[in-house]
VOPAGU-2260 file (C-alpha; in pm, 1 decimal, decimal comma):
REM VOPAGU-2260
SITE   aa  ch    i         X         Y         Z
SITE  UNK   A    0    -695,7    -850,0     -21,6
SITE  UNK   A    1    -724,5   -1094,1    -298,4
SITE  UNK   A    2    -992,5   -1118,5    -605,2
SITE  UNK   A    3   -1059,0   -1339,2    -886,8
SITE  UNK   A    4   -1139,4   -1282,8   -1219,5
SITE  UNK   A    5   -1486,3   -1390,6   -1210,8
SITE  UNK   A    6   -1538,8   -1211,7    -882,6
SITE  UNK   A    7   -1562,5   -1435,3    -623,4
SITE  UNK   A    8   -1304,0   -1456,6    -342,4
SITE  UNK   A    9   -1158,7   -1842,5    -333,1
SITE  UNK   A   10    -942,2   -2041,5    -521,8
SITE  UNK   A   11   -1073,0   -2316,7    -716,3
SITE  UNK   A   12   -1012,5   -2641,9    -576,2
SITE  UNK   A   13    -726,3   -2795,5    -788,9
SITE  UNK   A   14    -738,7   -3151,7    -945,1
SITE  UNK   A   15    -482,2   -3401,2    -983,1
SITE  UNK   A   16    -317,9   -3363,8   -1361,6
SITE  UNK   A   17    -334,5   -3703,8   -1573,5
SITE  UNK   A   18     -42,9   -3872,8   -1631,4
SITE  UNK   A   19     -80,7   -3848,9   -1953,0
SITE  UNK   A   20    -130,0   -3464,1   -1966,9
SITE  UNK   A   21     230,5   -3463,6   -1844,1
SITE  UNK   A   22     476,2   -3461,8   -2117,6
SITE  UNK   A   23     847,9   -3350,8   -2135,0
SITE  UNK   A   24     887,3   -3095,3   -2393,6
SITE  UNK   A   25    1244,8   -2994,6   -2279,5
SITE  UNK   A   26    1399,9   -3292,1   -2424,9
SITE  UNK   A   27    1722,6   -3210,6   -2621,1
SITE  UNK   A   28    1663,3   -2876,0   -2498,0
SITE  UNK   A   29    2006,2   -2691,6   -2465,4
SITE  UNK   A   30    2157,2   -3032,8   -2532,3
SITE  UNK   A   31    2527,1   -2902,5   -2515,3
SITE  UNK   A   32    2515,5   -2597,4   -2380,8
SITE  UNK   A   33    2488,7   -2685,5   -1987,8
SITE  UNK   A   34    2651,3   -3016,4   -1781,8
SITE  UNK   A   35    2460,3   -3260,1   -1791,4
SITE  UNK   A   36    2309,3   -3204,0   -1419,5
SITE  UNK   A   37    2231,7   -2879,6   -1497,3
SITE  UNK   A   38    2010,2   -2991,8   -1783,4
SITE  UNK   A   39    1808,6   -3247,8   -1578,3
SITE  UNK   A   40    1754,5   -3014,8   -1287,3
SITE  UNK   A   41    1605,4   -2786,0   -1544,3
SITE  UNK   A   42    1382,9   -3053,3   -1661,6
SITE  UNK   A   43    1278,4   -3176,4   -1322,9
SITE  UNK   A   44    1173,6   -2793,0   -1234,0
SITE  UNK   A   45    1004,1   -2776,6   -1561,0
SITE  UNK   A   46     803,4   -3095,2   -1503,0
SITE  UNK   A   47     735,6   -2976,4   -1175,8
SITE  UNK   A   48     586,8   -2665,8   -1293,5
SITE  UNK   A   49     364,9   -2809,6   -1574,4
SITE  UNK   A   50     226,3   -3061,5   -1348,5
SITE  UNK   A   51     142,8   -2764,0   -1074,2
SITE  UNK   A   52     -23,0   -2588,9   -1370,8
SITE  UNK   A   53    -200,7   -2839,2   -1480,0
SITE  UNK   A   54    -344,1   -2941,2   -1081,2
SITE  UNK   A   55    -492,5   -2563,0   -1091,1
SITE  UNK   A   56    -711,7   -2599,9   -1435,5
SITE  UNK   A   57   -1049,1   -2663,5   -1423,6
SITE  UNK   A   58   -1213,0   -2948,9   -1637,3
SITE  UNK   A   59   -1338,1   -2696,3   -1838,2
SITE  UNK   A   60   -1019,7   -2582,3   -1967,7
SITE  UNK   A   61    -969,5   -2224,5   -1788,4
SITE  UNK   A   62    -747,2   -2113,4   -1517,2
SITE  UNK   A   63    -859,4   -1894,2   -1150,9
SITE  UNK   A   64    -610,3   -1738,3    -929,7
SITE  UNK   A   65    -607,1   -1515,7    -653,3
SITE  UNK   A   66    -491,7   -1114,5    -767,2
SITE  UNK   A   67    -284,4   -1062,8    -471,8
SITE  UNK   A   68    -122,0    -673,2    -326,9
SITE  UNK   A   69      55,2    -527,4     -71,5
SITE  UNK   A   70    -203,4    -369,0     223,2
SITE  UNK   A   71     -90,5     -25,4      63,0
SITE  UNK   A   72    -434,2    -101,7    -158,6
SITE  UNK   A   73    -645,2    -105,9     131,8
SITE  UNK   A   74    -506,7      98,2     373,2
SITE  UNK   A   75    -490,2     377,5      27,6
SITE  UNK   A   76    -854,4     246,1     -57,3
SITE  UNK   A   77    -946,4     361,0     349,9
SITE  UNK   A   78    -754,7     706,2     317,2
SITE  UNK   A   79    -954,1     811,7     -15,6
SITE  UNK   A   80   -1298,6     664,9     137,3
SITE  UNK   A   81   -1232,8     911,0     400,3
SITE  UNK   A   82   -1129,6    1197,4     215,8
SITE  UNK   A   83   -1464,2    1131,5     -22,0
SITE  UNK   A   84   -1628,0    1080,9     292,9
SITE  UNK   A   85   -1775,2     754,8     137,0
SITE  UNK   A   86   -1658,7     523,0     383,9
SITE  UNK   A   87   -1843,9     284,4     578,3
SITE  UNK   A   88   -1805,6      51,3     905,7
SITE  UNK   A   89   -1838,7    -251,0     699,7
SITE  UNK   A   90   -1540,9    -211,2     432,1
SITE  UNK   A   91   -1350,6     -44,7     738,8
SITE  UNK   A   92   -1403,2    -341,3     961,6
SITE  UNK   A   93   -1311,9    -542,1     710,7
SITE  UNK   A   94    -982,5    -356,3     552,6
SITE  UNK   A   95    -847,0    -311,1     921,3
SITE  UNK   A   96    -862,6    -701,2     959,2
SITE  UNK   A   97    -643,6    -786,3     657,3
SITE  UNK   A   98    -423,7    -507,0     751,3
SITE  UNK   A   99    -346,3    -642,4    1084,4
SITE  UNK   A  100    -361,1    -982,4     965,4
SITE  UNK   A  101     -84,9    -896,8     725,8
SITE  UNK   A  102     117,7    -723,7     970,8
SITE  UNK   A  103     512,3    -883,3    1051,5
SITE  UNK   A  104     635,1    -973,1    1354,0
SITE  UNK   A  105     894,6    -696,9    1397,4
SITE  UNK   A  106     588,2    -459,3    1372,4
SITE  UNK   A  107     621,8    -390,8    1002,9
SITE  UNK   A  108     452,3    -464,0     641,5
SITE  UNK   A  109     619,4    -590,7     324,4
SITE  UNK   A  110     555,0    -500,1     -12,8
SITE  UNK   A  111     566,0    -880,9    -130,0
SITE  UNK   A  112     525,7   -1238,3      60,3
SITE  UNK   A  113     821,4   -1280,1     246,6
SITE  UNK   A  114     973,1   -1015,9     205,9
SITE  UNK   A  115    1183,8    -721,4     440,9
SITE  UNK   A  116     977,8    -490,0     629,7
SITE  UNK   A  117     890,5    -148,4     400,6
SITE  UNK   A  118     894,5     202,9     535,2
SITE  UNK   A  119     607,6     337,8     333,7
SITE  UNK   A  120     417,5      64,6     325,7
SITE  UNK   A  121     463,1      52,4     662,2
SITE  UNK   A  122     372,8     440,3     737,8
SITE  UNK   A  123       4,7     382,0     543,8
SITE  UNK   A  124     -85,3      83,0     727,0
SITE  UNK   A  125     -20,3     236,1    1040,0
SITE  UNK   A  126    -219,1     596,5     895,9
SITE  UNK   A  127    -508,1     297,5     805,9
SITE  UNK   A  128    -533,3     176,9    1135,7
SITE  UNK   A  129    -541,8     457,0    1356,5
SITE  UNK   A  130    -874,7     603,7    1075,2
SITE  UNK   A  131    -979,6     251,1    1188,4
SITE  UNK   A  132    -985,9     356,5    1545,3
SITE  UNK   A  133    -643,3     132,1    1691,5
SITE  UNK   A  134    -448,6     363,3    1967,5
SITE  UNK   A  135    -132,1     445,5    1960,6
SITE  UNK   A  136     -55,0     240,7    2246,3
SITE  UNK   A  137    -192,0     -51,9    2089,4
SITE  UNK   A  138     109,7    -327,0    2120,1
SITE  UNK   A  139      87,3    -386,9    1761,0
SITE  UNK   A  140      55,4      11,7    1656,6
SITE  UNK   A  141     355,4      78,8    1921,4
SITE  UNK   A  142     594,9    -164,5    1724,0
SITE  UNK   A  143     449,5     -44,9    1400,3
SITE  UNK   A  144     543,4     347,8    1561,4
SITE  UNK   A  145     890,3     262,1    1661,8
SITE  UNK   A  146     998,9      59,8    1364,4
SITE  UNK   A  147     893,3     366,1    1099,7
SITE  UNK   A  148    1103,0     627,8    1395,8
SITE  UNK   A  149    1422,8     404,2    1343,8
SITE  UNK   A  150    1376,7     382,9     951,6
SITE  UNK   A  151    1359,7     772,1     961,2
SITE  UNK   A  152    1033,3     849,9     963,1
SITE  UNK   A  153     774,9    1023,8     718,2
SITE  UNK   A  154    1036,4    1209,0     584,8
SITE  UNK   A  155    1185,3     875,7     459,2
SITE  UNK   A  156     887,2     748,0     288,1
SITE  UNK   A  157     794,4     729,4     -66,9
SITE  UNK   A  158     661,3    1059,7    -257,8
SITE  UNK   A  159     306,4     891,0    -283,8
SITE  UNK   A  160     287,0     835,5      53,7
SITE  UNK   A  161     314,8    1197,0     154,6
SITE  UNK   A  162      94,2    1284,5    -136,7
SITE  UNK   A  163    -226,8    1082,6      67,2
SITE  UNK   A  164     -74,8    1255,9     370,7
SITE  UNK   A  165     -50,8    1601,4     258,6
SITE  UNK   A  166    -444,0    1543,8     153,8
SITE  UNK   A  167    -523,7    1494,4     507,7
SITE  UNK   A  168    -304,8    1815,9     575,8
SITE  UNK   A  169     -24,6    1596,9     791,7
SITE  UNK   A  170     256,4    1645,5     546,5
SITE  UNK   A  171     318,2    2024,7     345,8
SITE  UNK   A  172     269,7    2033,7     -42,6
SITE  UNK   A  173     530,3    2249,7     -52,1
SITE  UNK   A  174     755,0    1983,2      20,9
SITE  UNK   A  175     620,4    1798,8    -251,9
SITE  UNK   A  176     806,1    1748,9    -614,1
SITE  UNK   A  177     507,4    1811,1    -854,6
SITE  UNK   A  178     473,6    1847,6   -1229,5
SITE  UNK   A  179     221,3    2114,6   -1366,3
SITE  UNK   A  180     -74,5    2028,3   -1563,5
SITE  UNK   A  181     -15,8    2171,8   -1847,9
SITE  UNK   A  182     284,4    1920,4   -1922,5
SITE  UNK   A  183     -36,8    1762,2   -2120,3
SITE  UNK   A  184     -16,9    1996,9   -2430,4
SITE  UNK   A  185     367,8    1884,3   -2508,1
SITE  UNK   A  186     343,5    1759,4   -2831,5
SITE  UNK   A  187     480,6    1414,8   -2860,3
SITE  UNK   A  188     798,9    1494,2   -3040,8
SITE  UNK   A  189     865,5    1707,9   -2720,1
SITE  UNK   A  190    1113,1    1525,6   -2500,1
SITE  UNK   A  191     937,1    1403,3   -2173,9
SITE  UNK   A  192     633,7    1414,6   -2295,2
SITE  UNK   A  193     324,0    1262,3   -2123,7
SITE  UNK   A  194     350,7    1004,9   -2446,6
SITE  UNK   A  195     704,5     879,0   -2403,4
SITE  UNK   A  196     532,2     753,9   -2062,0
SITE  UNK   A  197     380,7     384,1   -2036,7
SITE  UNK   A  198       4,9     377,1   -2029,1
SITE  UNK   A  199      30,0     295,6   -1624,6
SITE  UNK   A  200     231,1     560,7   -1596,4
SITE  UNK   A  201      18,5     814,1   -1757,0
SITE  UNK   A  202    -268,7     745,5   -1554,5
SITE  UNK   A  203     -82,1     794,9   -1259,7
SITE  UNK   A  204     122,8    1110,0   -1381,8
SITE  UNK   A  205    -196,6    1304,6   -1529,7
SITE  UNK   A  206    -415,0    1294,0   -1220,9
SITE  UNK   A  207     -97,4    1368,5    -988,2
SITE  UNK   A  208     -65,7    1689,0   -1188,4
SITE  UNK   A  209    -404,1    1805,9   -1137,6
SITE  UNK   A  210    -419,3    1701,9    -760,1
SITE  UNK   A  211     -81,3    1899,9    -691,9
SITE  UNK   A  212    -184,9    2208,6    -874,4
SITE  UNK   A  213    -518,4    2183,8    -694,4
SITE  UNK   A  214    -345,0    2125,0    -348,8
SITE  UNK   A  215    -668,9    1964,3    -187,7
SITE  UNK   A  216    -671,4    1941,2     204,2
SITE  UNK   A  217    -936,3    1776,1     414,1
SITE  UNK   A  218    -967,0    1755,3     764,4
SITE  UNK   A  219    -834,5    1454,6     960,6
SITE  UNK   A  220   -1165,1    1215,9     952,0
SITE  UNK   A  221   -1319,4    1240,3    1336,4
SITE  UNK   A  222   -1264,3     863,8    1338,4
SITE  UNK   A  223    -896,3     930,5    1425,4
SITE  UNK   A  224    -950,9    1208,8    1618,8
SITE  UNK   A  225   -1242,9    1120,0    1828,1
SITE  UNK   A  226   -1129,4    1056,2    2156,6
SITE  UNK   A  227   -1270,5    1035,7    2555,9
SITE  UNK   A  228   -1139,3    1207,2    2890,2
SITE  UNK   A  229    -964,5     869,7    2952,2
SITE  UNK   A  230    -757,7     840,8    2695,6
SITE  UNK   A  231    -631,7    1220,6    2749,2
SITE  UNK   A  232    -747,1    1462,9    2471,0
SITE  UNK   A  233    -676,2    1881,2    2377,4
SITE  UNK   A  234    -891,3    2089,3    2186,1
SITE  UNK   A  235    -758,2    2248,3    1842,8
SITE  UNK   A  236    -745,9    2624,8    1890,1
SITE  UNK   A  237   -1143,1    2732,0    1743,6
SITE  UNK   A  238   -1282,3    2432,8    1884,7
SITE  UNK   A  239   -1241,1    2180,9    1641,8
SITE  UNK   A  240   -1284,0    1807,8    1715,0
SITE  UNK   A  241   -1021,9    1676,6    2016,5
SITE  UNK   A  242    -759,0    1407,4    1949,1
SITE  UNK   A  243    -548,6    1175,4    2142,6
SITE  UNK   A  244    -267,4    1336,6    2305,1
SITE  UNK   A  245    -103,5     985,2    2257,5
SITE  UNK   A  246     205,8    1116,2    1936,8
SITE  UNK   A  247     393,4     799,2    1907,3
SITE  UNK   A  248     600,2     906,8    1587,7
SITE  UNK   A  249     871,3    1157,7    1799,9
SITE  UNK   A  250    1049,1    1247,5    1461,5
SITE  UNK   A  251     872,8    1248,7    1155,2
SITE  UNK   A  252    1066,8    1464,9     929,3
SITE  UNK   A  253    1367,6    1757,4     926,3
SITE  UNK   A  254    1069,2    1978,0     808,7
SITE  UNK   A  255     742,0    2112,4    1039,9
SITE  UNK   A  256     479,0    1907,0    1015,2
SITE  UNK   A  257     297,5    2165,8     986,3
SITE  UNK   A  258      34,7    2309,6     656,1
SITE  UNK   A  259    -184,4    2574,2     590,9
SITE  UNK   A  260    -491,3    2343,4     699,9
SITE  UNK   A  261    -354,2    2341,0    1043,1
SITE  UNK   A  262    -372,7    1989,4    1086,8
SITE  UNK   A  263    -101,1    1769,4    1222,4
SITE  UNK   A  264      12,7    1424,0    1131,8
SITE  UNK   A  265    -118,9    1137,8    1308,4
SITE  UNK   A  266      75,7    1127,0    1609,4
SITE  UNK   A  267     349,2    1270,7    1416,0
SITE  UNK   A  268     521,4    1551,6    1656,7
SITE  UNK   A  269     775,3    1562,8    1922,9
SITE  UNK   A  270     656,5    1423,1    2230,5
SITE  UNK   A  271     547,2    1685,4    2499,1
């Protein structure tokens, strides 16, 4: 999804830049220090640059661009809705859109524009989707499916990833690293303290401490496990809600994916 500073959703239409607004400021710049081609390539790119700059100000003065991500925002955004249980049809309509819309041809998301197809990233969209209400045998879940079985699965993915999973109970927070809470009262000349961390970082770190010494588990929202006669459901032992039989990931880990909130990964087992 994309944003702008001021909140609205578009880019601003750009205007031509003034010839005269254009000046080269790289003149003599490195004079001696590159060939001669070099040097005017580098000015060419420069005055390229400036003059794309310029065609995206407003009259006014100011500068609006689109904030661009990966879809692990919104298919992460989707995941904690559900686990809040704050989530509505609307933003879930909407998130499951851009997700697909972003989705490669190979089956697979990227982390960047243009770039290789991402396990993870990959493994979240797919976890999105299915909350969303897309089956398994969707062509576009399938190839999503198969792509994150050849790339090794769950067990393959990123730590954060099986952090949002193991709050759904489909991954184990045993098999979790974790770092305990009370790594907040090293004092700062302490080596590895929470200080010697960047300020990113330390939001991240601090709520990760408290969320893996709290070991939350939720069950799987009833979106994704809602399911009809026709598209061939079981009963969890106590008579808790039915799921699609459907498991499309066949190998998900070396580890059971298995917890203690008896839940199972979404489609995550070997086939029966």
């Amino acid at each position: 999804m994309t944003a702008t500073t001021d909140g609205s959703t578009g880019a601003v239409e750009p205007r031509a830049a003034a010839a005269s607004e254009l000046t080269d400021n790289t003149a003599g710049a490195g004079a001696g220090l590159a060939p001669s081609g070099v040097l005017d390539a580098a000015r060419r790119a420069t005055d390229r640059a400036v003059e794309h700059l310029l065609a995206q100000q407003d009259a006014q003065g100011w500068w609006k661009g689109d904030l661009e991500t990966n879809v692990t925002m919104d298919a992460e955004d989707l995941l904690l809705r559900h686990f809040l249980g704050t989530e509505d049809d609307r933003t879930l309509r909407a998130a499951a859109l851009f997700i697909r819309g972003e989705q490669r041809d190979d089956g697979t998301w990227a982390t960047f524009y243009g770039g290789p197809g991402d396990l993870s990233t990959t493994i979240e969209a797919y976890v999105a989707l299915r909350l969303a209400g897309d089956l398994p045998g969707d062509p576009h879940m399938a190839r999503a499916a198969a792509w994150i079985r050849d790339h090794g699965g769950i067990a393959a993915s990123r730590v954060f990833t099986r952090i949002w999973l193991a709050l759904f109970g489909w991954w184990k927070w045993d098999d979790l690293p974790e770092l305990p809470p009370e790594l907040i009262f090293l004092p700062s000349w302490f080596p590895l303290n929470i200080y010697d961390f960047g300020c990113w970082a330390r939001q991240t770190i601090v709520p990760l401490t408290v969320v893996s010494a709290k070991r939350p588990v939720r069950p799987g929202p009833s979106r994704s496990t809602s399911c009809t006669p026709t598209r061939g459901c079981r009963t969890r032992p106590g008579g808790s809600p039915c799921r699609p039989a459907g498991r499309v990931l066949s190998s998900c880990s070396t580890r059971p994916c298995t917890s203690t909130a008896r839940s199972r990964p979404p489609d995550c087992a070997t086939p029966r």
